[in-house]
Backbone as XML, in Angstrom:
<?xml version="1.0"?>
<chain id="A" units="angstrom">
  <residue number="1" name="UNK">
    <atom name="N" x="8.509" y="-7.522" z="-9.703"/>
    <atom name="CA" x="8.410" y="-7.228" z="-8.293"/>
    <atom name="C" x="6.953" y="-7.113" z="-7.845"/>
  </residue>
  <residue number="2" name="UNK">
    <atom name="N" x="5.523" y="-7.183" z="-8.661"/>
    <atom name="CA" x="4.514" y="-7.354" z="-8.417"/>
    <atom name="C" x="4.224" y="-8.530" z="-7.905"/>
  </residue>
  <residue number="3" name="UNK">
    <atom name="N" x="4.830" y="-9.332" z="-8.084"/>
    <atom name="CA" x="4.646" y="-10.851" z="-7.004"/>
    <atom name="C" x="5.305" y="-11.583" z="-6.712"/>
  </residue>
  <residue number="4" name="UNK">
    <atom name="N" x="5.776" y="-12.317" z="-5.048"/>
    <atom name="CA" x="6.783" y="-12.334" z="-4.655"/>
    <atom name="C" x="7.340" y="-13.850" z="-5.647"/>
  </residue>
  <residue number="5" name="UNK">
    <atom name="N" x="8.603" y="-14.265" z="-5.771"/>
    <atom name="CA" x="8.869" y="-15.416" z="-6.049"/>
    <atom name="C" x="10.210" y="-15.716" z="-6.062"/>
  </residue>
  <residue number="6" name="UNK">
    <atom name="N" x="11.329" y="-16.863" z="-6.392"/>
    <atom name="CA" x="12.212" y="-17.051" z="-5.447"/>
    <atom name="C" x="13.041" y="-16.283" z="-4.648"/>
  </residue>
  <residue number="7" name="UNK">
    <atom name="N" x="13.956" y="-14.812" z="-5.202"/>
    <atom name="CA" x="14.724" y="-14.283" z="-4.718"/>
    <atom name="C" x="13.555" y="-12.704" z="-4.025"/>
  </residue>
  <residue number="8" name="UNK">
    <atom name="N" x="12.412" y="-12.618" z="-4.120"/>
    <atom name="CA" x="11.444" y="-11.414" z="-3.612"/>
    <atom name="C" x="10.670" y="-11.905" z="-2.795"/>
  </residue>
  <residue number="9" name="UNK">
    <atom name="N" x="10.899" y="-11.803" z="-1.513"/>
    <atom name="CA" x="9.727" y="-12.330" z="-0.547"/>
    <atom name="C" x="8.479" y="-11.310" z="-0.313"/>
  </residue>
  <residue number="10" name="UNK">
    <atom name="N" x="7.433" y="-11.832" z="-0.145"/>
    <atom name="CA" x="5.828" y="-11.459" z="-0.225"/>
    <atom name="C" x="6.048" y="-9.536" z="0.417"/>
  </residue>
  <residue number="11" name="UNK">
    <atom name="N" x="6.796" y="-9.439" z="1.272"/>
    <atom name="CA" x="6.910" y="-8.146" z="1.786"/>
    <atom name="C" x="7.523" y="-7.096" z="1.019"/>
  </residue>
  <residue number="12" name="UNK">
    <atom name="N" x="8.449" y="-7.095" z="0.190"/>
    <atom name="CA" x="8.916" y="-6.393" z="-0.791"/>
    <atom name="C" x="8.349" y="-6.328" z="-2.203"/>
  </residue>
  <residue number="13" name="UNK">
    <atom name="N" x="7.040" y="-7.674" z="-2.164"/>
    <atom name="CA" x="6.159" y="-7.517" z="-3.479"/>
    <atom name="C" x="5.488" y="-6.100" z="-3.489"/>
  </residue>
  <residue number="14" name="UNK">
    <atom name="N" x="4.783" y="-5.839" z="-4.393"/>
    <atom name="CA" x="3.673" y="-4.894" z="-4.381"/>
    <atom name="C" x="2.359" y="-5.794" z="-4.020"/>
  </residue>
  <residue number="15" name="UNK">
    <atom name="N" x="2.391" y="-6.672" z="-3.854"/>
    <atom name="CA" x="1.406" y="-7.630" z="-3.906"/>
    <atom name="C" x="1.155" y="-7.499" z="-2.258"/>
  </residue>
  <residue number="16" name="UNK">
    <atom name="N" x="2.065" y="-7.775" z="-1.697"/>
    <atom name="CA" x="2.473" y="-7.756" z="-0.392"/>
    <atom name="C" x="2.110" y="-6.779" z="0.404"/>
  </residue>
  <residue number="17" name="UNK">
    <atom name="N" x="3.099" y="-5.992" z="-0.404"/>
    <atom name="CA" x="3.384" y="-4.379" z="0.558"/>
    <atom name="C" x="1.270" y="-3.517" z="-0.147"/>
  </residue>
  <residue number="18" name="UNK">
    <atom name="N" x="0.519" y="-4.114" z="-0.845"/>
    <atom name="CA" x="-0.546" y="-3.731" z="-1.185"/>
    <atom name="C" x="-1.601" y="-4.154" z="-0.702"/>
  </residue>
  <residue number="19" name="UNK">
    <atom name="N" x="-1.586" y="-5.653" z="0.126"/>
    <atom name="CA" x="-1.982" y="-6.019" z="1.113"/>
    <atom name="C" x="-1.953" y="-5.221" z="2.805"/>
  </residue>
  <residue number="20" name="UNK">
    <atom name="N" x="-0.956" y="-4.969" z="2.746"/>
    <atom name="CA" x="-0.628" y="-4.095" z="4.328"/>
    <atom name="C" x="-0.992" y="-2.778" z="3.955"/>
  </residue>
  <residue number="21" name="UNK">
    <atom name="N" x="-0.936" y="-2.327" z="3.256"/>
    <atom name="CA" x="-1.725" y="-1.432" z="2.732"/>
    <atom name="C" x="-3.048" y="-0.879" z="3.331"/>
  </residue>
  <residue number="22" name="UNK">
    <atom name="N" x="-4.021" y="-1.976" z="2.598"/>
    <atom name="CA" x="-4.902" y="-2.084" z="2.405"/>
    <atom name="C" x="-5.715" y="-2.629" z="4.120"/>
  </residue>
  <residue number="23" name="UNK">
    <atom name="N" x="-4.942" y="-2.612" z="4.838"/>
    <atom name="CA" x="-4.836" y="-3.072" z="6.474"/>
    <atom name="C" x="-5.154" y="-1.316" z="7.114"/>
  </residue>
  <residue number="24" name="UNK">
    <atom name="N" x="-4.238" y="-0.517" z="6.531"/>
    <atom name="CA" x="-4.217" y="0.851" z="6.860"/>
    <atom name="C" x="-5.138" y="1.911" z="6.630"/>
  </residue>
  <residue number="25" name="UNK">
    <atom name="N" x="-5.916" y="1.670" z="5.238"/>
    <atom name="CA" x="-7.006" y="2.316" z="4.919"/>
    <atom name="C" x="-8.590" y="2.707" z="5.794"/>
  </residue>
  <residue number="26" name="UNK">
    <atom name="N" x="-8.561" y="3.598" z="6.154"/>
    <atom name="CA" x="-9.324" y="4.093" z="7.343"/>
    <atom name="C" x="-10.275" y="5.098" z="6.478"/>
  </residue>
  <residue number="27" name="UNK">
    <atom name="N" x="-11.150" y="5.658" z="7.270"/>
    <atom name="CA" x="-12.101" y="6.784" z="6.961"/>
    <atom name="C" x="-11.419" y="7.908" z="6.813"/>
  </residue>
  <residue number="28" name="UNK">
    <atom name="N" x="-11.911" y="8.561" z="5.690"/>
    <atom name="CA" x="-11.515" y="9.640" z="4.947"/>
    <atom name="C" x="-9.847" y="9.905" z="4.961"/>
  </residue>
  <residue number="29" name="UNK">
    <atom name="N" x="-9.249" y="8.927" z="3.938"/>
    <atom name="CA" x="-7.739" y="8.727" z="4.044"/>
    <atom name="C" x="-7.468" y="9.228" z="2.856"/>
  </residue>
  <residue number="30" name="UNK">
    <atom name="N" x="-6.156" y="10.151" z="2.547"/>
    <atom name="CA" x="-5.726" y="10.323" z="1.323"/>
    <atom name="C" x="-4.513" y="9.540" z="1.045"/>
  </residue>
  <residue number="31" name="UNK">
    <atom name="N" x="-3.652" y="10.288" z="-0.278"/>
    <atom name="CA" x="-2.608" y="9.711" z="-0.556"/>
    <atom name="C" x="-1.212" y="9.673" z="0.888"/>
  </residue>
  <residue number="32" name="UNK">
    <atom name="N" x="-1.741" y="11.050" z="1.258"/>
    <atom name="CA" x="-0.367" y="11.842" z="2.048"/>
    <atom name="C" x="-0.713" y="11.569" z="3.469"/>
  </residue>
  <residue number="33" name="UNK">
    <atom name="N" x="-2.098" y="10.927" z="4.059"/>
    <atom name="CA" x="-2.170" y="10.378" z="5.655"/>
    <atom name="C" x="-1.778" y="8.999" z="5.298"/>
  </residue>
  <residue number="34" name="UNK">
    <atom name="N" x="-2.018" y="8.491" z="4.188"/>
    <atom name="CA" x="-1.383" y="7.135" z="4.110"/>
    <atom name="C" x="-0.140" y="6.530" z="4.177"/>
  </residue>
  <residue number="35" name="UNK">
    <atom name="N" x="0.579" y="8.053" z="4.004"/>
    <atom name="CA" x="1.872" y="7.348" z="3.372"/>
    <atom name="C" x="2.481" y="7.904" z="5.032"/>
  </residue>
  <residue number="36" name="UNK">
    <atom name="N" x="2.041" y="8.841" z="5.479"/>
    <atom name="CA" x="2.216" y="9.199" z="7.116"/>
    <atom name="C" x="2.173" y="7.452" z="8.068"/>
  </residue>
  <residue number="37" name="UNK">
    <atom name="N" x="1.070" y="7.378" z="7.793"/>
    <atom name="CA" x="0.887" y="5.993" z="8.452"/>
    <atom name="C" x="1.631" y="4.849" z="8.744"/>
  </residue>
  <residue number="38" name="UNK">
    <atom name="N" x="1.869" y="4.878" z="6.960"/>
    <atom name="CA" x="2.754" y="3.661" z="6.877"/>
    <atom name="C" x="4.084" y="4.370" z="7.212"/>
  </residue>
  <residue number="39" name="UNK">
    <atom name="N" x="4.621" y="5.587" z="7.177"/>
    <atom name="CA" x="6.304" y="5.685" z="7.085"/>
    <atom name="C" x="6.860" y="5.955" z="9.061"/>
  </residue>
  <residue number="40" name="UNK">
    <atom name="N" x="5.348" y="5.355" z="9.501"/>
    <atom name="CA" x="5.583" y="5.473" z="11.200"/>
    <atom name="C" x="6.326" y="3.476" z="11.239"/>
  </residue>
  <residue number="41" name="UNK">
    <atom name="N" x="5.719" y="2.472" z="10.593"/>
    <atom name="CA" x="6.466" y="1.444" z="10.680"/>
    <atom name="C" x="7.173" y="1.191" z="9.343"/>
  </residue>
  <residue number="42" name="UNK">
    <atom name="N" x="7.642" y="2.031" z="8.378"/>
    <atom name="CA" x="8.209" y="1.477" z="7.409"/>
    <atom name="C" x="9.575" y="0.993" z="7.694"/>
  </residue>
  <residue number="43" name="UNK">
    <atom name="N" x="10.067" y="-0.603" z="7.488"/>
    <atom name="CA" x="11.564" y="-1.036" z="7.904"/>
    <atom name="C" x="11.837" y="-0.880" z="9.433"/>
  </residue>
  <residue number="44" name="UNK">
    <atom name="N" x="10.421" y="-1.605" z="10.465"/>
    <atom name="CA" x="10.712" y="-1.548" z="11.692"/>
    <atom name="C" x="10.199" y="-2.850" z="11.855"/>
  </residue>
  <residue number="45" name="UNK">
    <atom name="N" x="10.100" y="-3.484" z="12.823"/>
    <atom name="CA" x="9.592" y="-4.792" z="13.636"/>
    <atom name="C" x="8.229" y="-5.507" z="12.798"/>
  </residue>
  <residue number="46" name="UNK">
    <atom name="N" x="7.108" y="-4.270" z="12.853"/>
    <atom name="CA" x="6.245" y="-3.836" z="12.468"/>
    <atom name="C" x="6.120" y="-4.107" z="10.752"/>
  </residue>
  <residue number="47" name="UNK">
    <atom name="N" x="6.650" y="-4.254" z="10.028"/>
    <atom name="CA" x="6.882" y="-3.759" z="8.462"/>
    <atom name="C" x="8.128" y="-3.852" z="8.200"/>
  </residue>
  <residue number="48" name="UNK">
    <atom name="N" x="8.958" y="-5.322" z="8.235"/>
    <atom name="CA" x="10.350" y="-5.536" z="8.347"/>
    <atom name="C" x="11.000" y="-5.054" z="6.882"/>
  </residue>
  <residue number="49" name="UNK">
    <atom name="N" x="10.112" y="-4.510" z="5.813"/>
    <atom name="CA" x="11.113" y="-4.454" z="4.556"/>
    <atom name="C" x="10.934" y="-3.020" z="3.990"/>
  </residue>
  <residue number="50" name="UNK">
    <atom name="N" x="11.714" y="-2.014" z="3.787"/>
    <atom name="CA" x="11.851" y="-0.857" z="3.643"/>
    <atom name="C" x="11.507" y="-0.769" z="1.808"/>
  </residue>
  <residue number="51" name="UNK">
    <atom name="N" x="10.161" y="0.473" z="1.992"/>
    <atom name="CA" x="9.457" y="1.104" z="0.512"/>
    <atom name="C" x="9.820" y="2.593" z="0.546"/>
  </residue>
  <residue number="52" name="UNK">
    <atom name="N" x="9.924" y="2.918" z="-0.752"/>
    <atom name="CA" x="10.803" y="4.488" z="-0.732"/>
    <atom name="C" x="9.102" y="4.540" z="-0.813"/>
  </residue>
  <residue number="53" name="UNK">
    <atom name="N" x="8.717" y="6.364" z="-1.129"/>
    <atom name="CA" x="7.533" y="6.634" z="-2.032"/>
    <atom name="C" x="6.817" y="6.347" z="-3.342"/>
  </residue>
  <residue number="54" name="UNK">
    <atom name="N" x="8.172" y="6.613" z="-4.230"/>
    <atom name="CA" x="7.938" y="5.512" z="-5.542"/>
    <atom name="C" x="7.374" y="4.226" z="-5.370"/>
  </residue>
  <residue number="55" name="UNK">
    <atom name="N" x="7.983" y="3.294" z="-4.696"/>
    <atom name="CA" x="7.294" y="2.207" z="-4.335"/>
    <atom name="C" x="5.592" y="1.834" z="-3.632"/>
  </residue>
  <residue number="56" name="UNK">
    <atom name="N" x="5.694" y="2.698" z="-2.824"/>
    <atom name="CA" x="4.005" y="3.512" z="-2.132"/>
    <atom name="C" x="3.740" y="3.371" z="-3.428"/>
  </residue>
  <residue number="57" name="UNK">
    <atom name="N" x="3.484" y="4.362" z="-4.058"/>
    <atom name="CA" x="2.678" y="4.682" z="-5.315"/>
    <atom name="C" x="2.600" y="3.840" z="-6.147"/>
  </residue>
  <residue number="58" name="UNK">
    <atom name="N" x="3.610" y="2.618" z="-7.011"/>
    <atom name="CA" x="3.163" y="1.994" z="-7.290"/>
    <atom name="C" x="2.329" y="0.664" z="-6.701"/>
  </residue>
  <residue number="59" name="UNK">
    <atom name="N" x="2.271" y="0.796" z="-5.536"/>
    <atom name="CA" x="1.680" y="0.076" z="-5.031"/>
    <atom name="C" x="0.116" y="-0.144" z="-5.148"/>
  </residue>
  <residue number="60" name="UNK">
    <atom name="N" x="-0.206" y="1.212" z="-4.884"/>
    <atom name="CA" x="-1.231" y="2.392" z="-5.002"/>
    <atom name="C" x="-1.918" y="1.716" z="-6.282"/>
  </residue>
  <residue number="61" name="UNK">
    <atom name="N" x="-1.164" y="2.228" z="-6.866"/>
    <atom name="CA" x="-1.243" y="2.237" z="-8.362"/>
    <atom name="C" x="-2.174" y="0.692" z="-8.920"/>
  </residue>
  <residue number="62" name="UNK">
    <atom name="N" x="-0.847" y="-0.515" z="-8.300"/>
    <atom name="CA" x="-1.443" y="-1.667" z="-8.411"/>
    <atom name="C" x="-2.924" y="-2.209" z="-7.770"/>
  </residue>
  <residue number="63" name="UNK">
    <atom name="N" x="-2.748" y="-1.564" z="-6.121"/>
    <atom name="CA" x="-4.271" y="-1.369" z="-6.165"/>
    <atom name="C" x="-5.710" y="-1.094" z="-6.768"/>
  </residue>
  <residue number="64" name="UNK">
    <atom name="N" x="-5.418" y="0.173" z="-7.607"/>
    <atom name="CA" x="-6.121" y="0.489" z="-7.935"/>
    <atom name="C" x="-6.829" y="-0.092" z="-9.667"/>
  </residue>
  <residue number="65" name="UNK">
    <atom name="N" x="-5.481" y="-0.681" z="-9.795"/>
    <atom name="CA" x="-5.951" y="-1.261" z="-11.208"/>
    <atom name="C" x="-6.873" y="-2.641" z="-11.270"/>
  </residue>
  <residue number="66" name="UNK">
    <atom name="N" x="-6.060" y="-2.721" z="-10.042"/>
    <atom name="CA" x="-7.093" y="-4.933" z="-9.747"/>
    <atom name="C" x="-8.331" y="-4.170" z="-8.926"/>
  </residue>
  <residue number="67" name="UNK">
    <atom name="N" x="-8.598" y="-2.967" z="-8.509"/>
    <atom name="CA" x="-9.889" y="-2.728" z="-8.471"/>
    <atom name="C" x="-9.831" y="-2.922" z="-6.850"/>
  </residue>
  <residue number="68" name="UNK">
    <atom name="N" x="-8.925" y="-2.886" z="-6.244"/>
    <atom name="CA" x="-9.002" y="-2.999" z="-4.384"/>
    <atom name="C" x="-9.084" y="-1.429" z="-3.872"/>
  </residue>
  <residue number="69" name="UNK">
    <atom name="N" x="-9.119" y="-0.510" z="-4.509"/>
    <atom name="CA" x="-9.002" y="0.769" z="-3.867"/>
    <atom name="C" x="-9.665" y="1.690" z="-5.017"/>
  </residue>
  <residue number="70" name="UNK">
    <atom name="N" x="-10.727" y="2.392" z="-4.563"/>
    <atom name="CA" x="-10.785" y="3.662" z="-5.733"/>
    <atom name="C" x="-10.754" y="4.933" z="-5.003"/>
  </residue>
  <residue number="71" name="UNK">
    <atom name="N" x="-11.059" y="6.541" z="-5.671"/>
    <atom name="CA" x="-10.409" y="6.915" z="-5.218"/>
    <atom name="C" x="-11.629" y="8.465" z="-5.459"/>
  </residue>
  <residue number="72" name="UNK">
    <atom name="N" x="-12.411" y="9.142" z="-4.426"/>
    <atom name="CA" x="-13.452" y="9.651" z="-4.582"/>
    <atom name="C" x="-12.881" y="11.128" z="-5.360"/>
  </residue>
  <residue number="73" name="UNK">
    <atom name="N" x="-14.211" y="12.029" z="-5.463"/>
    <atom name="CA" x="-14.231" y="13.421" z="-5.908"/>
    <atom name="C" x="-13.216" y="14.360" z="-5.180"/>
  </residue>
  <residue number="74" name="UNK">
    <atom name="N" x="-12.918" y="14.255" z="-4.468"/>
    <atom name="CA" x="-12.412" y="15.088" z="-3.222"/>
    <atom name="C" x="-10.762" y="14.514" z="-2.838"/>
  </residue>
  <residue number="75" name="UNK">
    <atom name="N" x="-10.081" y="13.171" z="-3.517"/>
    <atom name="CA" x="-9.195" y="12.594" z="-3.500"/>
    <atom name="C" x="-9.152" y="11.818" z="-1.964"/>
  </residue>
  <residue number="76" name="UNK">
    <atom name="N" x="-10.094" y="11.325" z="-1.346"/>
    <atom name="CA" x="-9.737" y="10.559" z="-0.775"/>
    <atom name="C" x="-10.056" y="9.050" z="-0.904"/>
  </residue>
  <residue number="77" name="UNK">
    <atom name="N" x="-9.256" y="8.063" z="-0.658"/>
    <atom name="CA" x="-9.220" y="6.520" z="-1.039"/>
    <atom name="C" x="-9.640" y="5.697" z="-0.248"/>
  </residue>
  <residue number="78" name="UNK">
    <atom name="N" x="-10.719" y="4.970" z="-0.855"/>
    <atom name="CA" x="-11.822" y="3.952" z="-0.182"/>
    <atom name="C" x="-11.275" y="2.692" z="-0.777"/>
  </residue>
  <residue number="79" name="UNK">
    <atom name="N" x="-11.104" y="1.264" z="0.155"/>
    <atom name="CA" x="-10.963" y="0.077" z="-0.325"/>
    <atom name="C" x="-12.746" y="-0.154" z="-0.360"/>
  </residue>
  <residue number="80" name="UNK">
    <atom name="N" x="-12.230" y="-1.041" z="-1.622"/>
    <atom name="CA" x="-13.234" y="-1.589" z="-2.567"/>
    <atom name="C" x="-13.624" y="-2.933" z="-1.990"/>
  </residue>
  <residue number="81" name="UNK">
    <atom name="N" x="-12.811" y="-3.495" z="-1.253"/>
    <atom name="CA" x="-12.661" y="-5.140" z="-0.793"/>
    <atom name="C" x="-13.025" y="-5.114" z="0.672"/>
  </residue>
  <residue number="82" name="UNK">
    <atom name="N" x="-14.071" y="-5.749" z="0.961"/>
    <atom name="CA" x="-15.093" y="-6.240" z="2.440"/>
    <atom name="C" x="-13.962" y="-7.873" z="2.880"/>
  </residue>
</chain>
């Protein structure tokens, strides 16, 4: 489910849903304004494919391993990618 392919379209990837993500990341953002953010369009017009929290996090997660997000002293999360 990390990348979309025949029966997983790009929005239900983590690949996907880590991209839109990464759309949301603002100044001085943590785990818990992020997930605020996103759960204002999660499974609406906006963000047509519904992520529990588990899913958030690994998302997160995947971010952070390919190096698109790190994550300061104080726990808040800076994208890495201009």
């Amino acid at each position: 489910m990390i990348l979309p392919e025949k029966h997983i379209n790009i929005l239900e990837s983590y690949f996907g849903f880590g991209g839109y993500l990464l759309q949301l990341i603002g100044e001085n953002e943590t785990v818990d304004s992020l997930w605020e953010k996103f759960s204002l369009v999660n499974d609406t017009s906006e963000f047509p494919e519904y992520h529990s929290f588990d899913s958030y996090i690994y998302a997160l997660n995947y971010l952070f391993i390919i190096g698109a997000i790190n994550q300061d002293e104080k726990g808040g999360i800076h994208c890495e990618i201009n």
